[in-house]
DRENPA-3360 file (N, C-alpha, C; in nm, 2 decimals, always signed):
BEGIN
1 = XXXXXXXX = +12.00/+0.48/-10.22/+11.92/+0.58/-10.15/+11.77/+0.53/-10.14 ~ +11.72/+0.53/-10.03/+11.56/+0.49/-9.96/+11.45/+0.59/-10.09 ~ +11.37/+0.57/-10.10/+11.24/+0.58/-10.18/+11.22/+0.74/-10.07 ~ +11.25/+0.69/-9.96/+11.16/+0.80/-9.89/+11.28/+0.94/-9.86 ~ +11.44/+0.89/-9.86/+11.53/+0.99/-9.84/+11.50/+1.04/-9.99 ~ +11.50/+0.96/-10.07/+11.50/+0.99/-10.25/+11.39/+1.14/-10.22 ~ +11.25/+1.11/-10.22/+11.18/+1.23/-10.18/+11.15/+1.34/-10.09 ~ +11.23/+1.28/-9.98/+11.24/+1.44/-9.91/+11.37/+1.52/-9.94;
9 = XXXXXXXX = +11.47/+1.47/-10.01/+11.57/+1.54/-10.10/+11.48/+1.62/-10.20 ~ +11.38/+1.55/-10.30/+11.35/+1.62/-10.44/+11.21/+1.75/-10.33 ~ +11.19/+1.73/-10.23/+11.08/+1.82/-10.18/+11.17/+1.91/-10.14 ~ +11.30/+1.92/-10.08/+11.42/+2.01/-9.99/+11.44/+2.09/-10.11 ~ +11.45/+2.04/-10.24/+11.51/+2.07/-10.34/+11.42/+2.18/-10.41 ~ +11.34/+2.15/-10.43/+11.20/+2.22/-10.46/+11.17/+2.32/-10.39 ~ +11.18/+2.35/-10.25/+11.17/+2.45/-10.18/+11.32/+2.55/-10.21 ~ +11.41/+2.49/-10.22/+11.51/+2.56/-10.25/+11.55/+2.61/-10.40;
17 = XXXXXXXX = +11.46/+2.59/-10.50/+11.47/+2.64/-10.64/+11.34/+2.76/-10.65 ~ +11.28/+2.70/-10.55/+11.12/+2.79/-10.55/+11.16/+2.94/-10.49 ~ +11.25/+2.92/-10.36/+11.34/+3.05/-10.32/+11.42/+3.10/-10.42 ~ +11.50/+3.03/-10.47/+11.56/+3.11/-10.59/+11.46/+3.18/-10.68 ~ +11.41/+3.14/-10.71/+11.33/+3.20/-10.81/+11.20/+3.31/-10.76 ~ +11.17/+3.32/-10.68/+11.15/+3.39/-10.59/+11.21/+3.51/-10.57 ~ +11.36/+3.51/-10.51/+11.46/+3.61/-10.52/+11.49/+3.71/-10.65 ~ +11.46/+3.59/-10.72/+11.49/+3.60/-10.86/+11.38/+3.78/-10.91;
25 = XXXXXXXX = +11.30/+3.71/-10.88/+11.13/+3.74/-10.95/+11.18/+3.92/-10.83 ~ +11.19/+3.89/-10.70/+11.17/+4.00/-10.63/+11.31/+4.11/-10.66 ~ +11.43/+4.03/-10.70/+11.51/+4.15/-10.73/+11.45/+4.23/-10.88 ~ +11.42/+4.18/-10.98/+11.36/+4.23/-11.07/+11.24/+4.36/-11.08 ~ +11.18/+4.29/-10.99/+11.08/+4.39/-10.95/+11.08/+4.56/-10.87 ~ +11.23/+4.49/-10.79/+11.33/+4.61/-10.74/+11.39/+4.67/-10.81 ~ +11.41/+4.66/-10.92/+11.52/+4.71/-10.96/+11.50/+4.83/-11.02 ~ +11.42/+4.91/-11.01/+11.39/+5.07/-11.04/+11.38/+5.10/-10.89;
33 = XXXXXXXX = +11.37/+5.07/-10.82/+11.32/+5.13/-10.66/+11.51/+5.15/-10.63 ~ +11.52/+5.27/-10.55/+11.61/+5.36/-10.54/+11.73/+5.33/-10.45 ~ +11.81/+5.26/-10.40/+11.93/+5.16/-10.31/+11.87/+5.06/-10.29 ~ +11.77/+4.98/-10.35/+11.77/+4.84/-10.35/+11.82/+4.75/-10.36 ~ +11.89/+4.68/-10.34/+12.01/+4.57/-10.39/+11.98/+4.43/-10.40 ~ +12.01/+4.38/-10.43/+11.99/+4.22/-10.50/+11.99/+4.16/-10.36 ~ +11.88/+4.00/-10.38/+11.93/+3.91/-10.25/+11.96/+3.78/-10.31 ~ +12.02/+3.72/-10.24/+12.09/+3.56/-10.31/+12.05/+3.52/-10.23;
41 = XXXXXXXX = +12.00/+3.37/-10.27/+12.02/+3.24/-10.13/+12.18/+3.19/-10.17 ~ +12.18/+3.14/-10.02/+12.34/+3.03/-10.04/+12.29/+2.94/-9.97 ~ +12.27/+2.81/-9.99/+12.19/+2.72/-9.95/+12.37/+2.62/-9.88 ~ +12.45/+2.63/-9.99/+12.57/+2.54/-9.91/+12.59/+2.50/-9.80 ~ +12.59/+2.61/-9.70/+12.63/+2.52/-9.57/+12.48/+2.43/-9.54 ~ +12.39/+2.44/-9.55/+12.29/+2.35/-9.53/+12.28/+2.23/-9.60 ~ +12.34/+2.19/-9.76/+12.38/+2.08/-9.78/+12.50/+2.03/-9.77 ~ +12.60/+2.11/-9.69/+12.68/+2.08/-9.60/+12.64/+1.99/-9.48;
49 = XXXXXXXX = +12.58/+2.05/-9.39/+12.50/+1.99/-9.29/+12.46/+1.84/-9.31 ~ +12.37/+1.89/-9.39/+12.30/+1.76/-9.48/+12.38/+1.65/-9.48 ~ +12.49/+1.68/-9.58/+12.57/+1.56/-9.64/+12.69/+1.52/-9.50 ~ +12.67/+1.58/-9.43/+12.78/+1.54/-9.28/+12.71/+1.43/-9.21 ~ +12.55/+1.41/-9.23/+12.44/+1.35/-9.15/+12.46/+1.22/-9.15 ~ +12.47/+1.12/-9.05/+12.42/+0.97/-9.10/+12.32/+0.94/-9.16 ~ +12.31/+0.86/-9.26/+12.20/+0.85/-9.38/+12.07/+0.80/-9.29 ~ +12.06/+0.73/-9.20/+11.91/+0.72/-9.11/+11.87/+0.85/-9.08;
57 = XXXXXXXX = +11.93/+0.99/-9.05/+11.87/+1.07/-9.02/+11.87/+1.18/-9.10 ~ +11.89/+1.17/-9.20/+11.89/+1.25/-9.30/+11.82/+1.25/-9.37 ~ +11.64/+1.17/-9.38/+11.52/+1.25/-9.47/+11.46/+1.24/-9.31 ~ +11.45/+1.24/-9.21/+11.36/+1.29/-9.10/+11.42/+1.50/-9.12 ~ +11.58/+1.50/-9.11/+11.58/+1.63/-9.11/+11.57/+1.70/-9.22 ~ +11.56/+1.63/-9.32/+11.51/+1.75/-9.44/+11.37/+1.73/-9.44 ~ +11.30/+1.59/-9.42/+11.16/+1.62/-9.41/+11.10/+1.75/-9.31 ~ +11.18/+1.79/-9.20/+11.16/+1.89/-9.09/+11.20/+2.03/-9.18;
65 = XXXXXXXX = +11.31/+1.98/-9.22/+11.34/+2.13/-9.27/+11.20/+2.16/-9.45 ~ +11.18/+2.02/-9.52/+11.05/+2.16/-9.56/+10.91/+2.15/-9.51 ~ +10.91/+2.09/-9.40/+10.79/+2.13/-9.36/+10.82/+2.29/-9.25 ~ +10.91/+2.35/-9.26/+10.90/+2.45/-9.16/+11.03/+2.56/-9.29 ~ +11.02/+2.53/-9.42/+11.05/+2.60/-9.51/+11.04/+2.77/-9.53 ~ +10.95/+2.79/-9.48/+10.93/+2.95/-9.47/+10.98/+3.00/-9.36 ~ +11.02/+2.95/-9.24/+11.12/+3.00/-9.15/+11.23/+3.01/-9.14 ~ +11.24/+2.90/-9.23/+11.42/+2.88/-9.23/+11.45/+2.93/-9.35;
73 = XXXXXXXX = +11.43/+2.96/-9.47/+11.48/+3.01/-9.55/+11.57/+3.12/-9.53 ~ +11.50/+3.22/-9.45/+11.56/+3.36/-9.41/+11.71/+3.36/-9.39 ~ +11.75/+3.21/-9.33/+11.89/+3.24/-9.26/+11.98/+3.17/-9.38 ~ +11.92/+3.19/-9.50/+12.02/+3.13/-9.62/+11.99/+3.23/-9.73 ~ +11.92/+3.35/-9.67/+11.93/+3.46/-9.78/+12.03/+3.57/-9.77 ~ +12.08/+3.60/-9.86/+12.18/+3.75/-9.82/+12.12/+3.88/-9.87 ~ +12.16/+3.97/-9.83/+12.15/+4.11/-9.92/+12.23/+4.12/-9.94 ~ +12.28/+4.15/-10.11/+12.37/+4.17/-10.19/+12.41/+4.34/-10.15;
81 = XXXXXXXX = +12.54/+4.38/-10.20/+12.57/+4.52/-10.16/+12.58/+4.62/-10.33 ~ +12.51/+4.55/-10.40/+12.47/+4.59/-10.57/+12.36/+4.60/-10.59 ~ +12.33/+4.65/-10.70/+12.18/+4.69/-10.74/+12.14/+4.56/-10.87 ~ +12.08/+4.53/-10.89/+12.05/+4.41/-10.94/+12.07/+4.44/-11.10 ~ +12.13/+4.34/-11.17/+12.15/+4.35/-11.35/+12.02/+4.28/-11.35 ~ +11.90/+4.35/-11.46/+11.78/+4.29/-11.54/+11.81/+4.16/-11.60 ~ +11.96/+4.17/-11.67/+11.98/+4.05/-11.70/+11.99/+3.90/-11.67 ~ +12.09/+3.96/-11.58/+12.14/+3.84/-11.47/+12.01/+3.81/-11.42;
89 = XXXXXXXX = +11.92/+3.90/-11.35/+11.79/+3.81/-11.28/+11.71/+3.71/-11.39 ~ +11.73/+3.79/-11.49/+11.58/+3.71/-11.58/+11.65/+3.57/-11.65 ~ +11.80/+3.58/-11.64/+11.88/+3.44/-11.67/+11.85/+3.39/-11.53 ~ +11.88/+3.40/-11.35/+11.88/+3.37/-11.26/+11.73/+3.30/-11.27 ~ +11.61/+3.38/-11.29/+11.48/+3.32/-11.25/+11.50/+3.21/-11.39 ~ +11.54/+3.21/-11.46/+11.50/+3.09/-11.56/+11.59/+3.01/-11.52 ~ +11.67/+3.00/-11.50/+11.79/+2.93/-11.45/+11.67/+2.81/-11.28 ~ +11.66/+2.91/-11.21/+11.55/+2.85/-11.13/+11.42/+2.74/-11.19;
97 = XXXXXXXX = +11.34/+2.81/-11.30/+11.21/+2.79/-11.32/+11.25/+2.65/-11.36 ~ +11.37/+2.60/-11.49/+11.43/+2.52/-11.49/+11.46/+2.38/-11.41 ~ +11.53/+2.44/-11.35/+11.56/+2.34/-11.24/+11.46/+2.26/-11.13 ~ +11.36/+2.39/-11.08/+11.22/+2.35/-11.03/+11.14/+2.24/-11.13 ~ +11.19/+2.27/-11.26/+11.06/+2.20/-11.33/+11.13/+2.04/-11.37 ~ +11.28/+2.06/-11.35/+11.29/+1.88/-11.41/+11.29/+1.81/-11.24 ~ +11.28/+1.88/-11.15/+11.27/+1.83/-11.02/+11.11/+1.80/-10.98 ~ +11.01/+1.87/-11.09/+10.91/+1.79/-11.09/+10.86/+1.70/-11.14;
105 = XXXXXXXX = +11.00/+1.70/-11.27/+10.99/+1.59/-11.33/+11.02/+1.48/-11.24 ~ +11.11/+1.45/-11.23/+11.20/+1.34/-11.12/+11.06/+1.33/-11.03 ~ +10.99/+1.40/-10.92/+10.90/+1.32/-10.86/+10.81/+1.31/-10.94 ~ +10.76/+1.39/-11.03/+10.62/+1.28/-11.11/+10.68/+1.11/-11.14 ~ +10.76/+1.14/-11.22/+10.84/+1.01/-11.24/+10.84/+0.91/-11.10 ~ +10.87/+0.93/-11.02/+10.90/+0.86/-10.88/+10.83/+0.82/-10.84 ~ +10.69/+0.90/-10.79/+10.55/+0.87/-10.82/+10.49/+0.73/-10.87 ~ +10.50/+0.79/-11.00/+10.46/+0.69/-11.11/+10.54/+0.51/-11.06;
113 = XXXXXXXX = +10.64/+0.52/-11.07/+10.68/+0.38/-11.04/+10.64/+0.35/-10.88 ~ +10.61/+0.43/-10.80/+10.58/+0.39/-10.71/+10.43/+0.32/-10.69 ~ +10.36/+0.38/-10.79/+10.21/+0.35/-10.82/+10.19/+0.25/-10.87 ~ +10.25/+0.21/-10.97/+10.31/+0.07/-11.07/+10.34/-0.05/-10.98 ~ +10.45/-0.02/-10.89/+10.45/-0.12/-10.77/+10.33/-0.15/-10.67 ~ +10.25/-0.07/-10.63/+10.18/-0.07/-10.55/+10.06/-0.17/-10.61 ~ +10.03/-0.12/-10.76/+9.90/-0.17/-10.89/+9.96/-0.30/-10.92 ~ +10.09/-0.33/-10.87/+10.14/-0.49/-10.96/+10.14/-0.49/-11.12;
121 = XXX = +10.16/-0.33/-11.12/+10.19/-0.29/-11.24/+10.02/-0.27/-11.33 ~ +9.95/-0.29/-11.30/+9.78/-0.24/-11.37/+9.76/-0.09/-11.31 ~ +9.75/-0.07/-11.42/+9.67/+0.09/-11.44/+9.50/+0.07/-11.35;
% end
């Protein structure tokens, strides 16, 4: 995998844990307000899509898709037909915060060697 598909996967990625957790955060917040019901992302068919792509065009279209992240999100959320468990969300948003955070691990990391290479290895 290219340096540059490597990071527009961990930025797709990032947008898509930040929505989870998000959903996460906002069904919580609903959940005393009166027929409110839970929302999920299902992001699948989109790394569906993704993974159908020929590898040359496949960090141009996820680089597209997070730079235009806030519009497209919408069509990979559902409204659930339940009222949200306190539980399940507050496992759900950590379950997210998680996942966002070793995914910033992975690019700080990525980063870093990338910097190393460029420095010929001098700080």
């Amino acid at each position: 995998m290219s340096d540059l598909l490597s990071i527009e996967a961990l930025r797709l990625s990032l947008n898509m844990a930040a929505t989870e957790q998000r959903l996460a955060l906002e069904n919580l917040a609903s959940h005393s307000i009166s027929g409110a019901h839970s929302q999920r992302a299902d992001f699948s068919s989109l790394l569906a899509d993704i993974n159908s792509m020929p590898s040359e065009q496949k960090s141009q279209a996820m680089s597209q898709l997070s730079d235009q992240w806030q519009d497209i999100e919408t069509y990979y959320v559902n409204q659930g037909n339940k009222k949200a468990s306190l539980d399940e969300e507050v496992a759900l948003s950590m379950q997210a915060s998680g996942k966002y955070q070793k995914l910033v691990e992975v690019l700080n990391r990525k980063i870093g060697l990338m910097n190393m290479a460029v420095s010929g290895g001098k700080r």
